[in-house]
N, C-alpha and C positions, 0 to 999 in steps of 0.2 A: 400584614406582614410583607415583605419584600426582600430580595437578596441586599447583600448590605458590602460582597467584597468586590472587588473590581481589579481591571488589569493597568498596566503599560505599555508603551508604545515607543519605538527608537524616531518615527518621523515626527518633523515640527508642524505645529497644526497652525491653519491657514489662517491667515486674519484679512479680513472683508471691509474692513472699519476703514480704509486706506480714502482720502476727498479726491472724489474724481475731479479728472483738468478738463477744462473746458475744450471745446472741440479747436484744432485749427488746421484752417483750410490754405490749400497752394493749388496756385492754376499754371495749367500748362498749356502748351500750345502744341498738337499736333497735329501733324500731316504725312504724306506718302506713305497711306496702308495704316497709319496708326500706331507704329513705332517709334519715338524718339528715339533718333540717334546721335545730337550731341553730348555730351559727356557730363554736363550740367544738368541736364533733362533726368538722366538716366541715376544721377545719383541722387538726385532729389524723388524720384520713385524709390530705391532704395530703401532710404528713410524713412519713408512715409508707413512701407510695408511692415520695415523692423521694429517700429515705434513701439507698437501696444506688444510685441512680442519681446521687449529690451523692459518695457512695466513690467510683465507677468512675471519675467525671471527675478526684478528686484523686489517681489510684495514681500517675500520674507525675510528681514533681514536678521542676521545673526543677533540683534538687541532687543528684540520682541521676546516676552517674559514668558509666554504659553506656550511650554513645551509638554510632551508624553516620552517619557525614554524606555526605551525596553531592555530593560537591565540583564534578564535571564535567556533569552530566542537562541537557540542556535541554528544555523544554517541549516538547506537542507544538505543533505549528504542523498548520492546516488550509487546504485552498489558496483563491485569494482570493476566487473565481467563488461560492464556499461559500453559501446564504443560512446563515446563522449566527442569526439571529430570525425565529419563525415566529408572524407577528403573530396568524394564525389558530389558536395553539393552544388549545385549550378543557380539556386536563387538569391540574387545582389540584396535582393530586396529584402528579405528574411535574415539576410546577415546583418545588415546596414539598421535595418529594425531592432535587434535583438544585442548589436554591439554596445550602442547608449548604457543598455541597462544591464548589461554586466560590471560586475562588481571590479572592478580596478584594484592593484596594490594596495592603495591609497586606503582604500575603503576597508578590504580586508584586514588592513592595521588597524584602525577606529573600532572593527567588531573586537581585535584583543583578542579573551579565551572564547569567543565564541567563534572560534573557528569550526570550520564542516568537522565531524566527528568523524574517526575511521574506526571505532570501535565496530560498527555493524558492516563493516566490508568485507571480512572474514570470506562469507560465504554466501555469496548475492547470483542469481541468475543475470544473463546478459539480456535487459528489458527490450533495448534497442536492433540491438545488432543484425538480426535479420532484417529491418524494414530501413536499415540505414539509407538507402538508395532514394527512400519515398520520402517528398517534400510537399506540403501545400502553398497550392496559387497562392502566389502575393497581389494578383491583381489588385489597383486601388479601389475598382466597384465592388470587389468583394469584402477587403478589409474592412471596408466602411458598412459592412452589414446588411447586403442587398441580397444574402441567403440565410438571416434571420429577419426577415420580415414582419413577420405575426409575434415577435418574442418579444416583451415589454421588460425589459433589464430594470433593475432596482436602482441599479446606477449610473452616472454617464458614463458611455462607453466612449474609448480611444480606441486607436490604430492596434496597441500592445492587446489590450483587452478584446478586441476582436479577433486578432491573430491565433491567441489562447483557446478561445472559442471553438475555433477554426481548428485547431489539433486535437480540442477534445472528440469533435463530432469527425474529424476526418483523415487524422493518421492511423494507419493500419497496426501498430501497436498495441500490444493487449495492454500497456500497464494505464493508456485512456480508457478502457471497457468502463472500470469501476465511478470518473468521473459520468462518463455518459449517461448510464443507466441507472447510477443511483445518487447521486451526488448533484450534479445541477439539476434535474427534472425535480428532487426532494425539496431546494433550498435557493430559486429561482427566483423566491418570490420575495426574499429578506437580505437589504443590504450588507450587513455585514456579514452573515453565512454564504453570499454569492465572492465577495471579497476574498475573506478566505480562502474559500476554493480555487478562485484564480490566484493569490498565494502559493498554492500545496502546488498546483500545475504548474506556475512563472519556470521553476529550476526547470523541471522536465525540459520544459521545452527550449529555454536558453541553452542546456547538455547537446540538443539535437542540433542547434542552430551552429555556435560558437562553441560549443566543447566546454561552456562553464557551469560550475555545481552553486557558485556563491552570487545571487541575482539581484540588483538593487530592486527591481518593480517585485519583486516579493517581497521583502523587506514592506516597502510602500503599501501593498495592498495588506500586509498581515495591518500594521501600523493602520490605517486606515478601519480596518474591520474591528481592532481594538476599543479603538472611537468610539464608533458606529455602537458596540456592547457597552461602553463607559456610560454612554448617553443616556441610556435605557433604564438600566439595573434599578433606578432607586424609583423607577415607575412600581406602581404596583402590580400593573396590570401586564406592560411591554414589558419589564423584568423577568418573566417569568413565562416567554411567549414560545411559542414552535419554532420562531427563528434563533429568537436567542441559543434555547436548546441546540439547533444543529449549527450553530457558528461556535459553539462549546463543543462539539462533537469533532468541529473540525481541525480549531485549534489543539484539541487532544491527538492527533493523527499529527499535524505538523511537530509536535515536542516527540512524539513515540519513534516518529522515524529520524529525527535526530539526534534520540539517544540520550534528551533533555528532561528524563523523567522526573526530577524535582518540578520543575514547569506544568509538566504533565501531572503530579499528582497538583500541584494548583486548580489546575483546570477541572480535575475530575472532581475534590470536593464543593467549586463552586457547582458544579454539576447537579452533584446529587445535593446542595441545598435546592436548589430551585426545581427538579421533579420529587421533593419533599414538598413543598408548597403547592406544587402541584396537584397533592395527593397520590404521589406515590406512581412507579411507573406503570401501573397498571392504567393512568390514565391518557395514556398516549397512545393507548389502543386504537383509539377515534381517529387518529390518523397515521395509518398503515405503513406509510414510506417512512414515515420520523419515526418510529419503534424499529420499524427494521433496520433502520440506521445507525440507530443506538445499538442493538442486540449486534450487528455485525460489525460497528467501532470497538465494542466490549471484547466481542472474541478477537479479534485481532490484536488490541491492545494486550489485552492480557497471556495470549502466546506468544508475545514478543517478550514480555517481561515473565514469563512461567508463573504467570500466578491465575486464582482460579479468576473467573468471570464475576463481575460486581452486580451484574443485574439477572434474575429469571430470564431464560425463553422463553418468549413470546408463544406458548403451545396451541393458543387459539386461532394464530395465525399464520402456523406452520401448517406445511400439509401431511396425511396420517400416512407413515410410510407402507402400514402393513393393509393399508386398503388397496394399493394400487403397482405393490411390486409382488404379486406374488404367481403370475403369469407365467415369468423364467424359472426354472429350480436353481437353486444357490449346488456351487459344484460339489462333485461329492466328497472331493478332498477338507473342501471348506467345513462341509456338514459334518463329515468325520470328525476332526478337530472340535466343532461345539459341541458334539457328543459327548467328547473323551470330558473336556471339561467339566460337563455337568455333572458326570459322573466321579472326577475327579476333585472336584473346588464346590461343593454344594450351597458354600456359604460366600462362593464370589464369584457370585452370577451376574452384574451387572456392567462388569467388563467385556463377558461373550456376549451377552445383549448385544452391547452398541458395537460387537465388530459384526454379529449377524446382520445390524442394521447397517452397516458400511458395505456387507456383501449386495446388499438388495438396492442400494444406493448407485454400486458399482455397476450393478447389472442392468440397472434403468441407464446409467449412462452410456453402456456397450450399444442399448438398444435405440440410441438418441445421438449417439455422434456418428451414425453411418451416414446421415445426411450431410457432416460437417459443420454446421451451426450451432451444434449446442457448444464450443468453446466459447463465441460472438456472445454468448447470452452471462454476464457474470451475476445476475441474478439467481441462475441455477444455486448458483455454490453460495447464495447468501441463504435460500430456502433450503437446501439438501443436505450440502457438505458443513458449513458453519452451525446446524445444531447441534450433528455427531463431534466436531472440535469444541461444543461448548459442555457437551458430556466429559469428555476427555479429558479438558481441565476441571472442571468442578470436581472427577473420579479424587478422593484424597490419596496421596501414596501410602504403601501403608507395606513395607519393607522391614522386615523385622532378622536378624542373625540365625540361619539355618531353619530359617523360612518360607518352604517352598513355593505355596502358593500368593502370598504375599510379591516375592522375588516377581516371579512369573508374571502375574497381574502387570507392576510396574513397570516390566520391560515393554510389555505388549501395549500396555496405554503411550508409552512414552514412543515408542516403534510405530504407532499408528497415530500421532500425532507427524510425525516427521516423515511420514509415506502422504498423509493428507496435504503437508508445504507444498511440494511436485502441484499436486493435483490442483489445490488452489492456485499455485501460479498458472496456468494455464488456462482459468478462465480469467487473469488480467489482475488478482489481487497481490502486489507490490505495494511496498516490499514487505516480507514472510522472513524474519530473522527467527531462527530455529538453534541459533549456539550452544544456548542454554541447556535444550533438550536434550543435543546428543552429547554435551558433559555427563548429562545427570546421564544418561544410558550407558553412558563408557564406565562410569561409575557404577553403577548397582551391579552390570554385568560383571567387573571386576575383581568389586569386594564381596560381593553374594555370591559365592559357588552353588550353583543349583543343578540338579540333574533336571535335565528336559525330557527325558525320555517320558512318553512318547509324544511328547509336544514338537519335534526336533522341525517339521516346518516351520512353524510356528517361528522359533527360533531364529531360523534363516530368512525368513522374511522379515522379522527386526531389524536383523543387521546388516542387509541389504538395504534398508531404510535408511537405517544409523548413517552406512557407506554414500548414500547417493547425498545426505544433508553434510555430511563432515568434511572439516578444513584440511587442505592439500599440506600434505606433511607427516608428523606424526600419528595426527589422531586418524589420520587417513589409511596410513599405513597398520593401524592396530585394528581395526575395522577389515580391511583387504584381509589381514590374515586372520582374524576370527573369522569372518564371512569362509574361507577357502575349509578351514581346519571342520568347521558345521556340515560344510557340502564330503568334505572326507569321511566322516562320522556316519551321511547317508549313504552312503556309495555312487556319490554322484560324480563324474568322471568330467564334465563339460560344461562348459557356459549353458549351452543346450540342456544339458540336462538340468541346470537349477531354472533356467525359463518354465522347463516343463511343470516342477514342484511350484512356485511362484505362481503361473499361468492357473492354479487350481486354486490358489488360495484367495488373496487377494493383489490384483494386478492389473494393468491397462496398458498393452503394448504400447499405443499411441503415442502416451506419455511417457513412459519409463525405457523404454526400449532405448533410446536417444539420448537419454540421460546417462544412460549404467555402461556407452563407449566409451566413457573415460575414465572408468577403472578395471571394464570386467576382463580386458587381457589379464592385468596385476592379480585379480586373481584366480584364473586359471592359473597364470605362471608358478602360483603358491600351489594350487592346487595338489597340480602335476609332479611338484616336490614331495610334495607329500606323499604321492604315488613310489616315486622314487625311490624316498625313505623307506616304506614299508616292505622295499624289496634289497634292499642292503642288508 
């Protein structure tokens, strides 16, 4: 048996077959230092150097018949908070690199409807913006790979492709964490999955360079990795191999973040044919980094799109939370709250499950970023935080009309997926599109009238969630003042004081504190109205 469908590709594939010319030789006569300086001398070097580089450009020409087109790709898209120009940068050589291969007018017209999507700009963190000032050496002994050494590339590498390298391993931006430590060390070792990857990075890094989102050398390298998967597939054996798998992992990550999801489900039923022949994902256990890659492409793809997860976690190779967090006591606000639950929802216990397991998540992490390292580690959040988000979506809704604990349930799952977006972006997983989420929450909370009482933290820690993931506007403004009217209802009078409720339940200054200056004036402002009101 073997996989049997295969992809496209917008680049023309190279042809070899070309009769080399025979060599010809010109002599020259030099003297003083070994410069020619008459004008004859100097053009006939010229020529001689542009020759095989005037061949290389003309091997393809427009009449050669083997093409690959890629009918469906769309760009990548970068989210909108992005600075994209980094007026202060001072390297010629990073510009002058990086100009070539941005995508021109010209080009952008030939892509047509595949233009960058702005459907997921809504609501994007600023990936760049802090470390815009930081630039990597262009030196040319470095570009050309004299601090990867020891690393035996799948491919031939260029100047562009080394550059790439160079930003995964050495800009201080979190949204490289996830190439670094899970993504090349995983798929290093297979051409088209290394392909790819530098792919999914080209835009990054052309945004930081030149301000562009639309890159020819991604384009190139996806086109390229397309190949590289074409060639294989109808192997029996390389069809159906670790690499294949993670250059289909990746491909599935470039369509998801540009919003390409017909592409995308392409990708994922060739997917799961080939870990069917496989025998099933459970047999990718045997190699740890390619399961955990799948298990953390799965939960990503699938909170981006709100749908459940396709695959099991990996349980045998997660680690057991209740062995190793139970050192700290979970606060007593927090414990309250599970209490009241269990007492109250006896038949929907497996929603406070997994936010007990998100308190004891939280509390190992309070006890691991005093050092400051655990954000640099985005492994954390693929071991810790991505199985409680793969609970989260698997949880089915289950919201029924004057419904209370049903109602409840789904605010608080949908609430605790969209307080985890935060926390994942800060150990470097970009991008976390979350729209969808706080639709569905402005929605239930809307049309469900429930009485919270006495879940009323609870509550407010929702819609302080809701607030920090929702778009500047309306929805933003409906959130501001439910968040304020919830904090009225406890008697909370001040930003301070909802910190304080918050700070017991589940929270992490670090993160969120920074987050919530760009609304929590708006709503004390409502607050205080409220105050006001109740005294007229």
């Amino acid at each position: 048996m073997r996989a049997t469908y295969s992809y496209t590709s917008a680049s023309s594939a190279s042809d070899e077959s070309q009769d080399a010319e025979p060599p010809k030789y010109a002599f020259i006569t030099i003297t003083d230092g070994g410069k020619p300086k008459d004008l004859e001398s100097q053009t006939l070097i010229r020529k001689h150097v542009m020759r095989d580089i005037g061949k290389a450009r003309r091997r393809n020409p427009p009449s050669k018949q083997k093409h690959i087109f890629l009918s469906t790709r769309k760009t990548e898209t970068l989210p909108s908070r992005a600075k994209l120009v980094h007026n202060d940068m001072n390297s010629k050589d990073i510009e002058c690199l990086w100009k070539d291969g941005s995508q021109s007018s010209d080009d952008e017209a030939a892509l047509g409807n595949n233009a960058p999507s702005t459907t997921n700009q809504a609501h994007d963190r600023s990936l760049l913006s802090d470390h815009s000032h930081r630039t990597i050496s262009t030196n040319p002994v470095t570009i050309l790979g004299a601090t990867f050494p020891f690393i035996k590339f799948p491919v031939a590498m260029n100047s562009h492709a080394y550059t790439l390298m160079h930003y995964i391993y050495g800009h201080p931006s979190p949204i490289f964490r996830p190439y670094r430590d899970l993504w090349v060390p995983t798929l290093i070792t297979d051409e088209a999955a290394f392909l790819q990857v530098l792919s999914n990075v080209a835009p990054i890094v052309a945004s930081i360079c030149v301000g562009a989102v639309v890159n020819a050398h991604s384009i190139i390298h996806h086109s390229l990795a397309i190949q590289s998967v074409n060639s294989r597939l109808s192997d029996p054996v390389l069809g159906i191999s670790d690499g294949i798998i993670g250059s289909i992992l990746a491909f599935m990550c470039s369509s998801n973040k540009s919003g390409d999801f017909s592409t995308f489900a392409s990708h994922f039923d060739g997917l799961q044919t080939i870990i069917q022949l496989r025998g099933g994902v459970e047999a990718l256990d045997s190699n740890w980094a390619l399961r955990m890659l799948l298990f953390n492409v799965d939960v990503f793809t699938a909170g981006t799109q709100s749908l459940k997860p396709r695959f099991p976690a990996p349980r045998s190779l997660l680690p057991d939370i209740d062995s190793v967090s139970q050192k700290s006591p979970t606060s007593s606000l927090a414990l309250k709250m599970s209490i009241l639950w269990k007492q109250t929802f006896p038949t929907h216990l497996e929603l406070i499950n997994i936010l007990d397991d998100l308190a004891k998540v939280i509390l190992i992490m309070r006890a691991k970023s005093a050092d400051g390292q655990l954000w640099q580690d985005s492994r954390f959040a693929v071991l810790w935080i991505s199985p409680i988000v793969h609970r989260l979506l698997s949880l089915a809704p289950n919201v029924e009309p004057n419904e209370t604990a049903g109602t409840i349930q789904e605010c608080c799952r949908l609430g605790a997926i969209l307080f985890l977006g935060e926390l994942r972006r800060k150990f470097g997983l970009y991008p976390i599109y979350l729209g969808r989420h706080v639709h569905q929450l402005k929605r239930v909370l809307s049309k469900h009238w429930t009485d919270w009482t006495p879940f009323g933290p609870l509550l407010l820690w929702v819609l302080v969630s809701g607030t920090i993931e929702s778009s500047e506007g309306e929805e933003r403004s409906w959130f501001v003042d439910s968040t304020a009217q919830v904090a009225h209802d406890l008697g909370l009078h001040s930003w301070k004081d909802i910190m304080a409720v918050l700070s017991k339940l589940l929270w992490l200054d670090e993160v969120f504190n920074v987050v919530c200056e760009s609304f929590q004036g708006d709503i004390v402002e409502r607050l205080q109205s409220f105050h006001q009101e109740l005294w007229i």
